[in-house]
C-alpha positions in Angstrom: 108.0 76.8 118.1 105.4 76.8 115.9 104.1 73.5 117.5 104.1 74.9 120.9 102.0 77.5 119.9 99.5 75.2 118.2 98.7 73.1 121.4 97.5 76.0 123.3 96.3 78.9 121.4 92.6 78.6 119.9 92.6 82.2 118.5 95.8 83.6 116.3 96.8 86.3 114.7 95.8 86.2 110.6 98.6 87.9 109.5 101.7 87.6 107.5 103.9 84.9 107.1 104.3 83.4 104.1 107.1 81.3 103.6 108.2 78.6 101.5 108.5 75.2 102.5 108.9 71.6 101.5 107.8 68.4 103.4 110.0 65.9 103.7 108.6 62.9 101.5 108.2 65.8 99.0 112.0 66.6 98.9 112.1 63.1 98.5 110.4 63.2 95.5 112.1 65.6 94.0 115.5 64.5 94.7 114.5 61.1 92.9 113.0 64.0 89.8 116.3 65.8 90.4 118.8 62.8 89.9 116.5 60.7 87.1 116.7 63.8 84.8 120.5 64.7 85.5 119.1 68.2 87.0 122.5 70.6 88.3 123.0 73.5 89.7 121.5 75.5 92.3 118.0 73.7 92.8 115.5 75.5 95.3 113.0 72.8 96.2 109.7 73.6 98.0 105.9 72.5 98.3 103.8 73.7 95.3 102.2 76.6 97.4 104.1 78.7 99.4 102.3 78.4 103.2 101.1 81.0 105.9 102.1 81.1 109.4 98.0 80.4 110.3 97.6 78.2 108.0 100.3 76.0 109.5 99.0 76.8 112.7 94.9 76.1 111.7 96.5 72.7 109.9 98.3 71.8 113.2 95.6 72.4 115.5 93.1 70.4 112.9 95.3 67.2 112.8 94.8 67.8 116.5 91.0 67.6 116.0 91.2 71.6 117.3 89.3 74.3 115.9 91.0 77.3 115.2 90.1 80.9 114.6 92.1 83.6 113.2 91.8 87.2 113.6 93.0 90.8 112.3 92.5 92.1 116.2 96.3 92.1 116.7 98.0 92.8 113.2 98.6 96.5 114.3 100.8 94.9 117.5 102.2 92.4 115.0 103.6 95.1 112.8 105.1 97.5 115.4 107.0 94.5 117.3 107.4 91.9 114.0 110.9 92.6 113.1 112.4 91.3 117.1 113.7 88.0 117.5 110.7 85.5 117.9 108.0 87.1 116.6 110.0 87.8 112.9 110.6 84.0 112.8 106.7 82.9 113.5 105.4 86.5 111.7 108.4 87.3 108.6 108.2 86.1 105.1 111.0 84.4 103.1 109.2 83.1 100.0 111.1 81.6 96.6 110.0 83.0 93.5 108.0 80.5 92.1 110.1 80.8 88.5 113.3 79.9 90.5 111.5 75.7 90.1 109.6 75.7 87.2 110.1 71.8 86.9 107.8 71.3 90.3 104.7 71.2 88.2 105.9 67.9 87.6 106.5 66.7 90.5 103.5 64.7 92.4 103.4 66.5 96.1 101.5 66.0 99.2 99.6 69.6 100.3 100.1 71.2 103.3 97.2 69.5 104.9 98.1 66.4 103.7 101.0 66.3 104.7 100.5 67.9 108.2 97.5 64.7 108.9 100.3 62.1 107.8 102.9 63.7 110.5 99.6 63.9 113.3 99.2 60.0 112.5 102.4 58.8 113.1 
């Protein structure tokens, strides 16, 4: 959805959003981290920062070779509709406590951009 909305939309919203999130060579890496040092339990893998709706969105867009600018113009709109269907999943939160993996420090991760140029190469 995310995607979609990259493509087209040169201005976007700055607000909210923060969710975390794991690339997929990163989960590699830390299911290799996981099963060398025995780890058990509940693990709750995820990218060293946690990452913001338009910061996705500006990564997207410069993988694209886009430029992107963000504005505060329509947070009071984003707040009165932001908890209905579409706009919770692109606007919400849903964040791990970054206590709950203390062992990612350890683990060597792309960032967000670099990971997001990787995907826009293939």
């Amino acid at each position: 959805l995310l995607l979609k909305y990259a493509k087209y939309l040169p201005v976007f919203p700055a607000c909210c959003g923060r969710r975390s999130a794991i690339y997929v060579e990163n989960l590699s890496e830390y299911i290799v981290y996981a099963i060398e040092r025995g780890l058990a339990g509940v693990l709750f893998p995820h990218d060293s920062a946690p990452v913001t709706t338009p910061g996705m969105l500006k990564a997207i867009r410069a993988a694209m070779g886009k430029k992107t600018r963000l504005t505060r113009a329509f947070d009071p709109l984003i707040r009165l509709v932001g908890g209905l269907g579409p706009m919770r999943r692109i606007f919400g939160g849903l964040e791990y406590a970054p206590e709950l993996s203390p062992e990612l420090e350890n683990i060597p991760m792309l960032t967000l951009d670099q990971a997001v140029h990787r995907e826009a190469v293939k």
